[in-house]
C-alpha positions as CSV (number, residue, x, y, z in Angstrom):
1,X,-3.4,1.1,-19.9
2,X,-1.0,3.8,-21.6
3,X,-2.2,5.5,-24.9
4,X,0.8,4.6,-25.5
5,X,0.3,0.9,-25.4
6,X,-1.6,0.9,-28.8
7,X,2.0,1.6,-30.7
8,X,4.2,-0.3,-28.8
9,X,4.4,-3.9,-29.0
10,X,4.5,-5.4,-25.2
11,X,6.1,-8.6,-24.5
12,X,3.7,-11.6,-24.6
13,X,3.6,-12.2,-20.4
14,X,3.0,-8.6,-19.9
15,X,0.2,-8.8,-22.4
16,X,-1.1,-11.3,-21.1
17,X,-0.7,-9.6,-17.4
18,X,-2.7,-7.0,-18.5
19,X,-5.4,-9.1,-19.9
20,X,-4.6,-7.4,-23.5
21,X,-3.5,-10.8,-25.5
22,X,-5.2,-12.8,-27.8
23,X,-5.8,-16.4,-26.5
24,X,-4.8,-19.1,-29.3
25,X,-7.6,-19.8,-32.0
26,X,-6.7,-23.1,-31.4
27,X,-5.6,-25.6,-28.9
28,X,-5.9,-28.7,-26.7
29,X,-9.0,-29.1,-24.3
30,X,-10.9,-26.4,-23.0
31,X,-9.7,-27.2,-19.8
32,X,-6.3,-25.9,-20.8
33,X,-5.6,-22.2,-20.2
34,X,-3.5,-19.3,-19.2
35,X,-4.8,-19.5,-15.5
36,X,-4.8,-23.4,-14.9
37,X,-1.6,-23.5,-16.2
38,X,0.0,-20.4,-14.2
39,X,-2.2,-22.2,-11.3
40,X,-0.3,-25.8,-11.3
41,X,3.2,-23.9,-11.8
42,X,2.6,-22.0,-8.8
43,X,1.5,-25.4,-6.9
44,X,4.7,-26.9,-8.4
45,X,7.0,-24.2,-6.8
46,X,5.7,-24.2,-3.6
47,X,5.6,-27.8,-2.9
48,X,9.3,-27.8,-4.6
49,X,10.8,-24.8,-5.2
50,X,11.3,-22.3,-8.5
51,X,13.9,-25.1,-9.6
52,X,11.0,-27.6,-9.9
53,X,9.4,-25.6,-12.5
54,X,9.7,-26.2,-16.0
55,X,7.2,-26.5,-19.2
56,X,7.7,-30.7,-19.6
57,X,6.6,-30.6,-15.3
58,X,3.5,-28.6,-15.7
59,X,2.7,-29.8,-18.6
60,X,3.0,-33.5,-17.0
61,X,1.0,-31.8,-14.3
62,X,-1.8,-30.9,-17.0
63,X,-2.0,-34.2,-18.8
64,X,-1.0,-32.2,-21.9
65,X,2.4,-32.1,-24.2
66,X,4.9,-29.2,-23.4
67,X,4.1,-28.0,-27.3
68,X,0.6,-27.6,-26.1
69,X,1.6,-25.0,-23.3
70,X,3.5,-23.0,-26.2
71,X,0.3,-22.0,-27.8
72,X,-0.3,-19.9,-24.1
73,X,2.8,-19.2,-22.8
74,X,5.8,-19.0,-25.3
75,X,8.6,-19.2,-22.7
76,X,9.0,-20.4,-19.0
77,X,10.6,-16.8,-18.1
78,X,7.3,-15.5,-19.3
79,X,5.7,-18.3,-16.9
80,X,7.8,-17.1,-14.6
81,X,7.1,-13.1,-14.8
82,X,3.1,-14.5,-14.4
83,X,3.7,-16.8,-11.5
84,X,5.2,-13.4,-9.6
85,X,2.2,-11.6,-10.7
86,X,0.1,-14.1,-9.5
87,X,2.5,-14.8,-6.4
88,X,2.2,-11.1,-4.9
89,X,-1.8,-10.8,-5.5
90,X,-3.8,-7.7,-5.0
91,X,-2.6,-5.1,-1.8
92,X,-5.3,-4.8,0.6
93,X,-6.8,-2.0,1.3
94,X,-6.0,-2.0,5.0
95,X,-2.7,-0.6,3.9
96,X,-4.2,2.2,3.4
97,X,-6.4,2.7,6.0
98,X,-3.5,2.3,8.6
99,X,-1.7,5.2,7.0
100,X,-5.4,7.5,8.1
101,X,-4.7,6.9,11.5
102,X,-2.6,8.1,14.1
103,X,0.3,6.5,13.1
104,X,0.0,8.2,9.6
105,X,2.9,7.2,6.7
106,X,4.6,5.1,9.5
107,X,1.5,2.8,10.0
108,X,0.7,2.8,6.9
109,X,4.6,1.4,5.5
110,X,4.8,-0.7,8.4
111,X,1.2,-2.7,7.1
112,X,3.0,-2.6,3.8
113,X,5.6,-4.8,4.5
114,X,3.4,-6.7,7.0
115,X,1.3,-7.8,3.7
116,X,4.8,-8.3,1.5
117,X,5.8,-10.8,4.4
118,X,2.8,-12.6,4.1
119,X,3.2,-13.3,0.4
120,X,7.3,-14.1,0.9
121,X,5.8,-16.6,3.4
122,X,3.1,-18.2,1.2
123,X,4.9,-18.2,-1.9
124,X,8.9,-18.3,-0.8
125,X,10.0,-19.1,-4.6
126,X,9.2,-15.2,-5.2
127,X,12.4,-15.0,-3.5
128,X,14.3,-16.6,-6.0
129,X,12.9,-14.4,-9.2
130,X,15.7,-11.9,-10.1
131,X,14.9,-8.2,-10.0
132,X,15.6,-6.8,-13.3
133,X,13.1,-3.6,-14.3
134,X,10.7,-1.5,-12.6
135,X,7.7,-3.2,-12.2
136,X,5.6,-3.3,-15.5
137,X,2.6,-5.5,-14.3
138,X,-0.7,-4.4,-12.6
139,X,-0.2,-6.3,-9.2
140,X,3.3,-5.2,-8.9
141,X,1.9,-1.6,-10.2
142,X,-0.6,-1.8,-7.6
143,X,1.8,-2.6,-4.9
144,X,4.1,0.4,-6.0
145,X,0.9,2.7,-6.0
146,X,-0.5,1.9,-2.4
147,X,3.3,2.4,-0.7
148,X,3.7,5.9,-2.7
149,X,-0.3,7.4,-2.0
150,X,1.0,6.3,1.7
151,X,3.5,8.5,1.4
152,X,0.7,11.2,-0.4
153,X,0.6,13.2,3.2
154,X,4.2,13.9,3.5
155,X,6.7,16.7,1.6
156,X,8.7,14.2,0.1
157,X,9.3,14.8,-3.9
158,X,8.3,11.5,-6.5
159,X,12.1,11.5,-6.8
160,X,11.9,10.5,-2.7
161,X,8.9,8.7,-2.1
162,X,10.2,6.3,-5.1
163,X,13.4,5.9,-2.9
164,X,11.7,5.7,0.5
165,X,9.7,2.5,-1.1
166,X,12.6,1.1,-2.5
167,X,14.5,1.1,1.0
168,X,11.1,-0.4,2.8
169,X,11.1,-3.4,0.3
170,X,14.6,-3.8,0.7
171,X,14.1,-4.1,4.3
172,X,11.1,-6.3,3.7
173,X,12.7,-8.1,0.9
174,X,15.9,-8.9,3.5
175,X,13.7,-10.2,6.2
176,X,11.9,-12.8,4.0
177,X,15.0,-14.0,2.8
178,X,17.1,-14.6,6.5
179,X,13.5,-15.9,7.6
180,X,13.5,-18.4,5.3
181,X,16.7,-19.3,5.8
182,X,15.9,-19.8,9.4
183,X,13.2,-21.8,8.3
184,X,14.5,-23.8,6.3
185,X,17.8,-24.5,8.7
186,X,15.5,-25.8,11.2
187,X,13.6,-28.2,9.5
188,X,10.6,-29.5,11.4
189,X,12.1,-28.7,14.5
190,X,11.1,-25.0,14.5
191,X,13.0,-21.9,14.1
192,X,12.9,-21.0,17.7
193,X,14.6,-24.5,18.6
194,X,17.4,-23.7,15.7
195,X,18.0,-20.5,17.1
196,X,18.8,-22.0,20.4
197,X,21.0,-24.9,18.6
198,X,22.7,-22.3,16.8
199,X,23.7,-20.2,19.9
200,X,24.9,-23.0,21.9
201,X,27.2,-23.8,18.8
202,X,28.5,-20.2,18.8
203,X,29.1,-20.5,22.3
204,X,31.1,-23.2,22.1
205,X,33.7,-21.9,19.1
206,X,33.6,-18.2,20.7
207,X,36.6,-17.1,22.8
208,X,37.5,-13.5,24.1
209,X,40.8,-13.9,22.7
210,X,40.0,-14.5,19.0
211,X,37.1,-12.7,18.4
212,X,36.5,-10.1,21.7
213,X,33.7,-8.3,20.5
214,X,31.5,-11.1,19.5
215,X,32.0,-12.9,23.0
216,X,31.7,-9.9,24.9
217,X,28.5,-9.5,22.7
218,X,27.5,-13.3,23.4
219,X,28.2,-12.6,27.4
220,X,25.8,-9.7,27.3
221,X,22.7,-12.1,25.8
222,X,22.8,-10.8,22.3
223,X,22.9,-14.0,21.0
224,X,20.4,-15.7,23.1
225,X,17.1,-16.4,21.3
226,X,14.3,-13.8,22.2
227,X,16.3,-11.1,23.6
228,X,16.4,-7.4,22.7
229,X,12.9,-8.2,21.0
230,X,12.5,-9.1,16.9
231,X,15.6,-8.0,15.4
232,X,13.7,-7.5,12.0
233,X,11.5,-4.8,13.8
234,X,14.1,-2.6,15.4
235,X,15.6,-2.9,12.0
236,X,12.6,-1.3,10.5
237,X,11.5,1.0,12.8
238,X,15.3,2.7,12.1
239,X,15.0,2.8,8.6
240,X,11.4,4.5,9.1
241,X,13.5,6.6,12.0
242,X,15.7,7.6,8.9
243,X,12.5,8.9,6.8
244,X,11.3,10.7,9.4
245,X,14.7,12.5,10.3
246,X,14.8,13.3,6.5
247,X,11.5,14.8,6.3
248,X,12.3,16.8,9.3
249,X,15.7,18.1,7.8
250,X,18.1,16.3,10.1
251,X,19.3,13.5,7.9
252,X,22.4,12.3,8.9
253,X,23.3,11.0,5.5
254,X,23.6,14.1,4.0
255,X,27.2,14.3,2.5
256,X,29.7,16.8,3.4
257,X,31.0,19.0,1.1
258,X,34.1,18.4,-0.4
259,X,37.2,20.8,0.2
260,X,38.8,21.6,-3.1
261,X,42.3,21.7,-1.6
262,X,41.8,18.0,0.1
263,X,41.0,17.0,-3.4
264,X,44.0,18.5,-4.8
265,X,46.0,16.8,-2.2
266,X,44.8,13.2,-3.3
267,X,45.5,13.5,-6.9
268,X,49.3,14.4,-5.4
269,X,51.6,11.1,-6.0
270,X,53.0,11.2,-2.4
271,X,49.4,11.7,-0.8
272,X,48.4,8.5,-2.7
273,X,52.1,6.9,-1.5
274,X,51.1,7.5,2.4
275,X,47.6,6.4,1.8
276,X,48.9,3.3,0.7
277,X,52.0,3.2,3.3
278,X,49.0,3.4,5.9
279,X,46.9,1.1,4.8
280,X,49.6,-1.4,4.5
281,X,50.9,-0.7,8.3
282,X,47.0,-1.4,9.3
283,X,47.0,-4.7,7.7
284,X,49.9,-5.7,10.2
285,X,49.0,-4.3,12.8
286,X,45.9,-6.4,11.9
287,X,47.8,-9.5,11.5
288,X,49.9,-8.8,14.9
289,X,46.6,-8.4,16.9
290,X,45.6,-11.9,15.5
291,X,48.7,-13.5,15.9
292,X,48.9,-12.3,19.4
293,X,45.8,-13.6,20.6
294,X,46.3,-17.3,18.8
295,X,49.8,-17.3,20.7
296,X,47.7,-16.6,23.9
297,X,45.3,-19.3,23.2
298,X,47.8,-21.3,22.4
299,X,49.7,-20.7,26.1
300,X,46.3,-20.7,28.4
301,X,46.0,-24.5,26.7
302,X,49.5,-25.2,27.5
303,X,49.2,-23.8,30.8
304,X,45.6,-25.9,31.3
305,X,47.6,-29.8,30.4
């Protein structure tokens, strides 16, 4: 750790993270510690859920009093913070070894999210933990560390490569979550056969009239299970597509720049007046669009008795 570690007091879960806290003089049974009890919560939220988890339950778990898991873990969001720990393990090294290869940084982000997916799937709870600092614990150090040396072979800044790995794990973080909601949708049927259900429902509300994009969409197979290939892929090979228009200087993202005189013109009173005139006239025009197609709907079904 930091030499600056020695003057700072850490919180007790990160402490005990880093393997730097003092384990209590005294206490219940030896069979009673910091890593059987982070153990049995873990078991606890995956057969249940983050929800399940609670100091009386894992103590129950334990055969021990709630007052006896105080004297290791003083509060269940410092459980919590070491369940995620243990939750996202240790990065393989593969992940690094793709990135050597022909596919280079590409490979080498693509195994790191491979790898995240794997741990959303084991452990889905880690979904449910809130995100609220950088990470400040080895295993979530260590996963920060492999995704930026990764990126050690292109000319992005440390400003960038931090970015770039917060995009990838938003990407990964994203397909955990709709996976899971697949998953859980479709019970012990299978995601493929709620997929299917799902698109067979949509077919059945869909009409050309009330929402025309969507059917024409739905006509064209979009919808239809399998098609077009994994969604979540093409959705990451773009965002690495992104990256690699950056590094090569033809990022479309890159923001105009602003003309002083159109900026002058919005802070004028009657710029802001047709702004709003405008948007007002589209919000009719919206609501005559949708009127008009219910009053077709409304005559084919007349015309159909």
């Amino acid at each position: 750790m930091g030499e600056e570690s020695a003057d700072q007091e850490l919180p007790r879960a990160v402490a005990l993270a880093w393997g730097v806290a003092a384990n209590p003089q005294r206490g219940p049974k030896r069979e009673l510690s910091i890593e059987r009890i982070v153990e049995v919560a873990m078991q606890l939220a995956d057969a249940g859920g983050l929800a399940s988890v609670s100091m009386a339950a894992v103590a129950s778990e334990l055969g021990f009093t709630p007052m006896s898991l105080y004297r290791y873990v003083s509060a269940k969001d410092d459980l919590v913070l070491l369940m995620q720990e243990s939750g996202v393990g240790v990065p393989p090294e593969s992940i690094v070894e793709s990135s050597r290869g022909d596919g280079g940084w590409r490979a080498g982000l693509r195994a790191w999210v491979t790898e995240q997916l794997v741990a959303y799937r084991d452990h889905p709870w880690l979904l449910d933990i809130p995100i609220s600092s950088m990470p400040i614990t080895p295993n979530n150090l260590a996963w920060f560390d492999v995704a930026l040396e990764v990126l050690e072979s292109t000319a992005l800044s440390a400003d960038d490569k931090t970015s770039v790995v917060l995009a990838v794990e938003a990407q990964a973080r994203w397909e955990a979550t709709v996976r899971r909601g697949y998953a859980s949708g479709a019970g012990d049927s299978g995601v493929d056969s709620a997929e299917v259900r799902d698109a067979a429902l949509l077919a059945s509300l869909i009409t050309p009239e009330q929402f025309p994009a969507v059917a024409a969409a739905m006509q064209a197979g979009a919808f239809t299970p399998g098609a077009g290939g994994d969604p979540f892929v093409f959705g990451l090979e773009r965002v690495l597509d992104g990256i690699e228009a950056y590094l090569g200087g033809r990022s479309p993202a890159a923001p105009p720049v602003a003309d002083p005189l159109e900026k002058e013109a919005e802070r004028d009173p009657r710029y802001k007046e047709a702004v709003k005139a405008r948007r007002e006239a589209e919000k009719k025009v919206r609501e005559a669009r949708k009127r008009e197609r219910e009053l077709l709907k409304a005559a084919k079904e007349k015309l159909g008795r």
